[in-house]
C-alpha positions in Angstrom: 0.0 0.0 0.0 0.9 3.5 -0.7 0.7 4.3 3.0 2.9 1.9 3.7 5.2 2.3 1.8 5.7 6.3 3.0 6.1 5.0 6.4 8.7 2.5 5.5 10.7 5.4 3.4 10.4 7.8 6.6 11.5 4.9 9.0 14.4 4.5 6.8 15.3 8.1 6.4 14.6 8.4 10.6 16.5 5.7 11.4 20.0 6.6 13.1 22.9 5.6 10.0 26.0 3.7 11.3 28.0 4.9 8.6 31.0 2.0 8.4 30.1 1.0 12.5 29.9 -2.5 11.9 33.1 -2.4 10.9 34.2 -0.7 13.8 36.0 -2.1 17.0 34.2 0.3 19.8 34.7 0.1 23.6 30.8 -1.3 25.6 29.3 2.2 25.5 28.3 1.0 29.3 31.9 -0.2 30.2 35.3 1.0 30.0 36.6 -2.2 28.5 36.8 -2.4 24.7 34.3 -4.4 22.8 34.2 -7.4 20.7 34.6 -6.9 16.4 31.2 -5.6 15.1 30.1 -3.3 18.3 29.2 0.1 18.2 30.5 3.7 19.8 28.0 5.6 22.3 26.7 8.1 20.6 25.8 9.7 24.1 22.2 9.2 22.9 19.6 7.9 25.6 18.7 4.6 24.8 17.0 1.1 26.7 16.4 -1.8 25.5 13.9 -4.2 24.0 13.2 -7.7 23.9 12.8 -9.8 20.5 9.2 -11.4 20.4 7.5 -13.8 18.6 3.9 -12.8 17.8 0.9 -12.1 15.4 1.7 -8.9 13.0 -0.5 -7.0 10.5 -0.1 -4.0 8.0 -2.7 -1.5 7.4 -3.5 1.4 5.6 -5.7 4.3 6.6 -8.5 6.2 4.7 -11.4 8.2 4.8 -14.7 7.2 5.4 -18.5 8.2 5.9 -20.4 5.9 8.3 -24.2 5.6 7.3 -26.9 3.1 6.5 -26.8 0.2 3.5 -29.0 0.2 0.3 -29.7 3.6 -0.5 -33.2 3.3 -2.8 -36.5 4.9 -3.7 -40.1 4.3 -3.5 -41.6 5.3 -5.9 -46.1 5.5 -7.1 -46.1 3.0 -10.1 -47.5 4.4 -13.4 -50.0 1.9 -14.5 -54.3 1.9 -14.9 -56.5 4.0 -13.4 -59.6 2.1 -10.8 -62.1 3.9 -13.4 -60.3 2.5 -16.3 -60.5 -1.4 -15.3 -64.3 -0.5 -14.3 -64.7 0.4 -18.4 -62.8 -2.7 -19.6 -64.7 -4.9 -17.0 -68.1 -3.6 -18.3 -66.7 -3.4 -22.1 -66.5 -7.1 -20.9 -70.0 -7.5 -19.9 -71.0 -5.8 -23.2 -69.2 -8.0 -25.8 -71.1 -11.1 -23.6 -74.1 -9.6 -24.2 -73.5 -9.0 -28.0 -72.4 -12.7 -28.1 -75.1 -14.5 -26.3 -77.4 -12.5 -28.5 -75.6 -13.6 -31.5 -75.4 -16.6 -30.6 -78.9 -17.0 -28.9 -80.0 -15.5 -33.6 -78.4 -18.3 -34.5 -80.0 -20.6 -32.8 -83.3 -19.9 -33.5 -82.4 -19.2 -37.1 -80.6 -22.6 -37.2 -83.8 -24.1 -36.1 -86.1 -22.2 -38.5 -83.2 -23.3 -41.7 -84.5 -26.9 -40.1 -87.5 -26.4 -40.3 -87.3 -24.6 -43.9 -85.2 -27.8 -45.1 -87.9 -30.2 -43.7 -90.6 -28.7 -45.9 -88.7 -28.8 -48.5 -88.3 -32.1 -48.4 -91.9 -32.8 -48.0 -92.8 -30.8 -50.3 -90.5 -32.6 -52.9 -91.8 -35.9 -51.9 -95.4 -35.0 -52.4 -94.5 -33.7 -56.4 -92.5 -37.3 -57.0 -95.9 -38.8 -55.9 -98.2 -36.3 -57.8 -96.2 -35.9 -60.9 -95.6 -39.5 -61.8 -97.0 -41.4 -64.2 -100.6 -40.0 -65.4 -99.7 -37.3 -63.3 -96.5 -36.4 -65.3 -98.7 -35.5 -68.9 -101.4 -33.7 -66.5 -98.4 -31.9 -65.4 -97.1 -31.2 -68.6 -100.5 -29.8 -69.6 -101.0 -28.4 -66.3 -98.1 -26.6 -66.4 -98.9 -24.5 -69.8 -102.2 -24.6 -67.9 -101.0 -22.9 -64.6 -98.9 -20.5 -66.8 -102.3 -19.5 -67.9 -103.7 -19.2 -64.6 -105.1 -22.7 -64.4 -104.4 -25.2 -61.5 -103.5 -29.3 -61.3 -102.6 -31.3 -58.2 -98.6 -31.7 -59.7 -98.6 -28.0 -61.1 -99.3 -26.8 -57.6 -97.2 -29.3 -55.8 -94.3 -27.8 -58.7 -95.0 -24.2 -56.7 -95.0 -25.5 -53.4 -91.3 -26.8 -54.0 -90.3 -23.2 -56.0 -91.3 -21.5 -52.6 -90.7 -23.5 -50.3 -86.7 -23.9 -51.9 -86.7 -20.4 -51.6 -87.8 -20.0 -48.2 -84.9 -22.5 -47.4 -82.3 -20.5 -49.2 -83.2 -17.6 -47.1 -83.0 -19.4 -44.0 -80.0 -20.5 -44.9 -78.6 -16.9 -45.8 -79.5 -15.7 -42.5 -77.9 -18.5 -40.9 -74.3 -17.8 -42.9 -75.1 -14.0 -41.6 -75.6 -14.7 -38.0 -72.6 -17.1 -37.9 -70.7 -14.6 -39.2 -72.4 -12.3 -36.2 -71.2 -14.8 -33.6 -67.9 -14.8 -35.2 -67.2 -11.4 -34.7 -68.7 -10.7 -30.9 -66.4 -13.6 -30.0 -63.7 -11.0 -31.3 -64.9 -8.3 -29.7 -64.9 -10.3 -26.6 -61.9 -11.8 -26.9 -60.3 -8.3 -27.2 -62.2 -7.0 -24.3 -61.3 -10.0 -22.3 -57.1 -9.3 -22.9 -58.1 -5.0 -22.5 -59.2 -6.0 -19.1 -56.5 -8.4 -18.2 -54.1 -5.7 -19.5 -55.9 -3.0 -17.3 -56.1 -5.7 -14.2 -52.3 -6.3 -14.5 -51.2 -2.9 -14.2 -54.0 -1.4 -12.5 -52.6 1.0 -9.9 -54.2 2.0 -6.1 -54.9 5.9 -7.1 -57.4 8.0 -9.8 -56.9 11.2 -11.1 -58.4 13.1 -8.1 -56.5 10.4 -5.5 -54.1 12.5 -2.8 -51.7 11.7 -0.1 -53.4 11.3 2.9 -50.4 10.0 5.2 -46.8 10.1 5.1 -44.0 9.0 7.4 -41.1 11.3 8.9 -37.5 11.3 7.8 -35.7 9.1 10.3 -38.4 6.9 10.8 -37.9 2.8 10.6 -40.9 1.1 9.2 -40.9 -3.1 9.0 -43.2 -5.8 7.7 -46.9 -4.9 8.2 -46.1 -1.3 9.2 -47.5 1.5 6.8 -45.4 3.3 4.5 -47.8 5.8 3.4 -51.7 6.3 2.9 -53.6 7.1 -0.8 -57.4 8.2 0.2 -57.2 7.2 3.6 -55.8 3.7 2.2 -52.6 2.6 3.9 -49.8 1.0 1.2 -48.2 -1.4 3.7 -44.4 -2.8 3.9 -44.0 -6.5 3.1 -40.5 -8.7 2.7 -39.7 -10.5 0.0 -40.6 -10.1 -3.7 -44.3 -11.9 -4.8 -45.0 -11.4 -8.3 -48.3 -12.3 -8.6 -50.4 -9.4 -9.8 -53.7 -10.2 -7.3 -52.7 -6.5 -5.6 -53.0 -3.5 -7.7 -50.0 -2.0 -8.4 -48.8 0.3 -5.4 -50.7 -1.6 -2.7 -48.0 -3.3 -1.1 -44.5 -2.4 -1.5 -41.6 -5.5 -0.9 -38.7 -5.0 0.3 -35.6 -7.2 1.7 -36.6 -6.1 5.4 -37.0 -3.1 7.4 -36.2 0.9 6.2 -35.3 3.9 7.3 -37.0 7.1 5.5 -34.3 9.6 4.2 -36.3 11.6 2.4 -39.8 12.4 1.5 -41.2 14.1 -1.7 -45.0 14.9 -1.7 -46.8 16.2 1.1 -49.9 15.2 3.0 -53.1 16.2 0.8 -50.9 16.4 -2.9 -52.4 14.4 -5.2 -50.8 11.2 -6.7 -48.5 10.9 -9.9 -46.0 8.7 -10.7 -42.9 9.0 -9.3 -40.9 9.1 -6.2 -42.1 9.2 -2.7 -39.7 7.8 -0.3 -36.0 7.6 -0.2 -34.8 4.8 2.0 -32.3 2.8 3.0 -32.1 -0.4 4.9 -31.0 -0.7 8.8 -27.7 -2.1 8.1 -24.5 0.0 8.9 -22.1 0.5 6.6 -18.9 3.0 5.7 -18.4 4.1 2.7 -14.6 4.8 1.3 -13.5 6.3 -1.9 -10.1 4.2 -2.3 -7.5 4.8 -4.8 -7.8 3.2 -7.4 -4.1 2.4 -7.1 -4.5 0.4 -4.0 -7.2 -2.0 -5.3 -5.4 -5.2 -5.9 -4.4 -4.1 -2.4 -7.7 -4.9 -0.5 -10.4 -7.7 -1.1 -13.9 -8.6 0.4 -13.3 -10.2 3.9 -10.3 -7.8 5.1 -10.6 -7.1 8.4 -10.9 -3.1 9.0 -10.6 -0.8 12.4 -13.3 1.6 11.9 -12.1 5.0 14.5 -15.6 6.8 15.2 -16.1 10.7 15.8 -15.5 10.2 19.3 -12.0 8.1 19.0 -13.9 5.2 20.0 -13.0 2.2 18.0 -15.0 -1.3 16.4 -14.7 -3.9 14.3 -15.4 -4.6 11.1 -14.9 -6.2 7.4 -14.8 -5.2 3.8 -18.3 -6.7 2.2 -17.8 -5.0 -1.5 -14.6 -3.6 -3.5 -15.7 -2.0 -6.7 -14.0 -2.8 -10.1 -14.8 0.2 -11.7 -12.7 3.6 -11.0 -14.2 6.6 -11.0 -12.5 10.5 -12.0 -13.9 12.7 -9.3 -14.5 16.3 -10.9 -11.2 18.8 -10.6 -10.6 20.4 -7.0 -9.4 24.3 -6.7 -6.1 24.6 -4.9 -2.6 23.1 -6.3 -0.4 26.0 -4.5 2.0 27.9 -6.9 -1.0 30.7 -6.8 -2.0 30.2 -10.6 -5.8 29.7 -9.4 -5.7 26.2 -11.2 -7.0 23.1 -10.4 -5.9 20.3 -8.9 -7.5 16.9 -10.0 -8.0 14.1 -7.9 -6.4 10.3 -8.5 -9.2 8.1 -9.5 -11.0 6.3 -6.9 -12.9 3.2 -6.4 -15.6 2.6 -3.8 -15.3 0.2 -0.9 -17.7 -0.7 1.5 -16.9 -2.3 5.4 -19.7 -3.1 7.7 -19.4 -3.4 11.3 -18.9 -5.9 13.4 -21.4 -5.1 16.2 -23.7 -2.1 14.2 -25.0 -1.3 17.7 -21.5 0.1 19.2 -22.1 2.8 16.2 -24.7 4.5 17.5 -27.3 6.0 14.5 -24.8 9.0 12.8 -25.7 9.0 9.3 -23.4 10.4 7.0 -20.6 10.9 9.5 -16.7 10.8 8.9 -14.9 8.3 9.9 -11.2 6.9 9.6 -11.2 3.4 8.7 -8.0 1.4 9.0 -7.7 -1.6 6.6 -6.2 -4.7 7.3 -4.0 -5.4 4.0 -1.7 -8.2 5.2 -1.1 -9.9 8.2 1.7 -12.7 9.3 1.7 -15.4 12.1 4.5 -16.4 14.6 6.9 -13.5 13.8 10.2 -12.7 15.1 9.0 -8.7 15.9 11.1 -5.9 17.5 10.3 -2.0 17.6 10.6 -0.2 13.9 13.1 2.3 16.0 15.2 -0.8 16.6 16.3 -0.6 12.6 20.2 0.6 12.5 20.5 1.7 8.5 23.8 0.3 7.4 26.1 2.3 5.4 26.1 -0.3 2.9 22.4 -0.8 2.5 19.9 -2.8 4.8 19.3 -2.9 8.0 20.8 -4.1 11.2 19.6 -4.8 15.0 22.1 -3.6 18.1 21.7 -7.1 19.7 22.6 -6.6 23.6 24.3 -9.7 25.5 25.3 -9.1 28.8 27.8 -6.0 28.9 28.6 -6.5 25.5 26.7 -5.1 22.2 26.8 -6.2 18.5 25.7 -5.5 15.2 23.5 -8.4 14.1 22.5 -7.8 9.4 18.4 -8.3 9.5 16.1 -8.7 6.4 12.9 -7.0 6.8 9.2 -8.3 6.8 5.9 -7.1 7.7 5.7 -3.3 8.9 3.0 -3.3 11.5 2.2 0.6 11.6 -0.4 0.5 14.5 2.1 -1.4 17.0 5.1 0.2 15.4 6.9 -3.1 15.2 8.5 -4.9 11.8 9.1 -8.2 10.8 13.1 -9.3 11.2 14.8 -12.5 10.0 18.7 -13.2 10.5 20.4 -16.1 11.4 22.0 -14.6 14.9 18.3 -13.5 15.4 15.8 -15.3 18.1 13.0 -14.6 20.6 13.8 -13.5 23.7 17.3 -11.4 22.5 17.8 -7.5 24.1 18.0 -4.8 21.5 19.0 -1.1 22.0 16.1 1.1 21.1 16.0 5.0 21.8 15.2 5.6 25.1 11.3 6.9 25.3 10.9 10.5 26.3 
């Protein structure tokens, strides 16, 4: 981490050089007699001692935070169907029954009349085979000339009764063709008035044109499952967990949610009346601190990482990193940059992080408050650990420990490990090294 990496560069540069001491032969700085090859001269610098351990060490880096609530959102009046307007579909309903029972109902009796038209017919047909053959055929023949003239015959008048009774059958049957073709078309017209009202039903909505707000919560206020978010004409839209998509409710009855919410924000006011749009801003009940990271650092943190979270009033809690976003953003230019040009100074990208706390309650209920959140990037078990101001910089490069035995003192070559900025201790390795050993540290003021 970036942070880390500044304190390591300013331990180095604090740290006191030993320009070409190891290589020194220097009397015990806390006897007279000379000491053994690799031991150092008193600087007449107040020093003590401190003692090697073997422990549990973890690096961190701090940021910036803002300690709030979880799941900011919006509750918002659905756009959908007017009450009135399902009302019209459901009796445009009603109507296109009626227009097909009646067609239907036409048909029927029309059907039966063809029947009956059809059945005369063919009585009528069998009475001129009976009449008009044999004898009767030549009267017919005669007849017929006869009946053009006026004059009558048993087979001549049987011959009509056919012609009209054909002809009342052919307009029977016409008006059968017409009323099928009536049914046909009201079972359209229902059918469309059947999916207008299932259309209107599915997206029918709680409020009319002349609906208003008739109760509304308070900001601040926590509302859970069963509780009333806010009322439409005296009717309360209630809070319910989960997500139910049937579409029994009208739309804006019920509103679902995950669980309980907190109201942040509310837009209309107590006798407005109804549109679509926004009505509550929420958020859920769940704490959470927000951090604009550096993008930089990402690779540095991951969900899970344990994080200090240091409250307004120095108190300190637990917590861990639940999201790392993988998208940077460019916050807008900032005024300042010195050198009195009156530019701007613009900001590293930055990529949000959220940590929630351990135990939410030791929080308290700020909203929106700053916070410094220290981040657990790294951590190391069963470590040889000894103060960071133990660190000798060599001439040469690296880094060396002023191991203490007895009266006499030596230079003991370290490689560093983990810097553990909170305990101000660092991880060393060396083969004269161990637990237990006294090194010379500056004396504490």
């Amino acid at each position: 981490m970036q942070a880390n990496r500044n304190r390591r560069a300013l331990a180095g540069a604090g740290l006191v050089a030993v320009a070409a001491v190891a290589a020194l032969i220097a009397t015990d700085p806390f006897a007279g007699p000379p000491a053994a090859a690799g031991g150092v001269v008193d600087n007449a610098t107040a020093t003590s001692l401190a003692t090697v351990t073997r422990r549990s060490l973890s690096s961190q880096t701090q940021v910036s935070g803002t300690l709030g609530y979880a799941g900011s959102s919006s509750i918002r009046v659905p756009s959908g169907t007017a009450p009135s307007a399902v009302s019209q579909a459901r009796g445009s309903v009603t109507s296109a029954q009626g227009m097909l029972n009646a067609a239907r109902a036409s048909l029927a009796a029309d059907g039966e009349a063809l029947a009956n038209q059809r059945a005369t017919l063919a009585a009528a047909r069998a009475k001129e085979a009976v009449d008009c053959a044999g004898d009767g055929a030549a009267e017919s023949a005669s007849g017929g000339s006869a009946a053009g003239g006026g004059g009558s015959g048993l087979c001549a008048s049987d011959v009509q009764a056919v012609s009209a009774a054909e002809q009342g059958s052919s307009a029977a049957a016409m008006k059968v063709e017409g009323d099928r073709a009536q049914v046909s078309s009201a079972e359209r017209s229902l059918a469309s008035a059947q999916s207008n009202l299932s259309s209107a039903r599915s997206s029918a909505v709680v409020y009319g044109q002349a609906s208003t707000f008739t109760e509304l919560p308070s900001v601040g206020q926590v509302i859970s499952a069963g509780q009333t978010l806010y009322a439409i004409d005296g009717r309360p839209v209630l809070l319910r967990y989960g997500s139910p998509t049937t579409r029994a409710l009208p739309l804006g009855s019920v509103v679902f949610e995950r669980g309980p919410v907190r109201v942040t924000s509310v837009t209309p006011a107590v006798g407005e009346t109804v549109t679509p749009g926004p009505v509550l801003g929420v958020t859920s009940t769940a704490r959470q601190v927000k951090v604009a990271l550096d993008a930089a650092e990402q690779a540095s943190v991951k969900v899970g990482d344990a994080v200090t979270i240091t409250l307004p009033d120095d108190r300190t809690t637990p917590g861990r990193i639940t999201y790392v976003s993988s998208v940077a953003s460019s916050p807008s230019s900032e005024p300042g940059g010195g050198g009195g040009g009156g530019g701007e100074e613009e900001s590293a990208p930055t990529i949000e992080v959220d940590a929630r706390p351990t135990d939410p309650a030791a929080t308290g209920r700020l909203d929106e408050a700053p916070v410094n959140v220290s981040i657990t990037t790294e951590s190391v078990q069963d470590a040889l650990a000894v103060p960071i101001d133990a660190l000798l910089a060599l001439s040469g490069g690296g880094y060396a420990l002023e191991v203490a035995e007895g009266r006499a003192h030596r230079l003991e070559a370290v490689s560093l490990g983990l810097f553990d900025d909170a305990d101000g201790l660092v991880q060393v390795s060396g083969r004269g090294v161990s637990a237990g050993q006294r090194v010379v540290v500056p004396a504490s003021s």
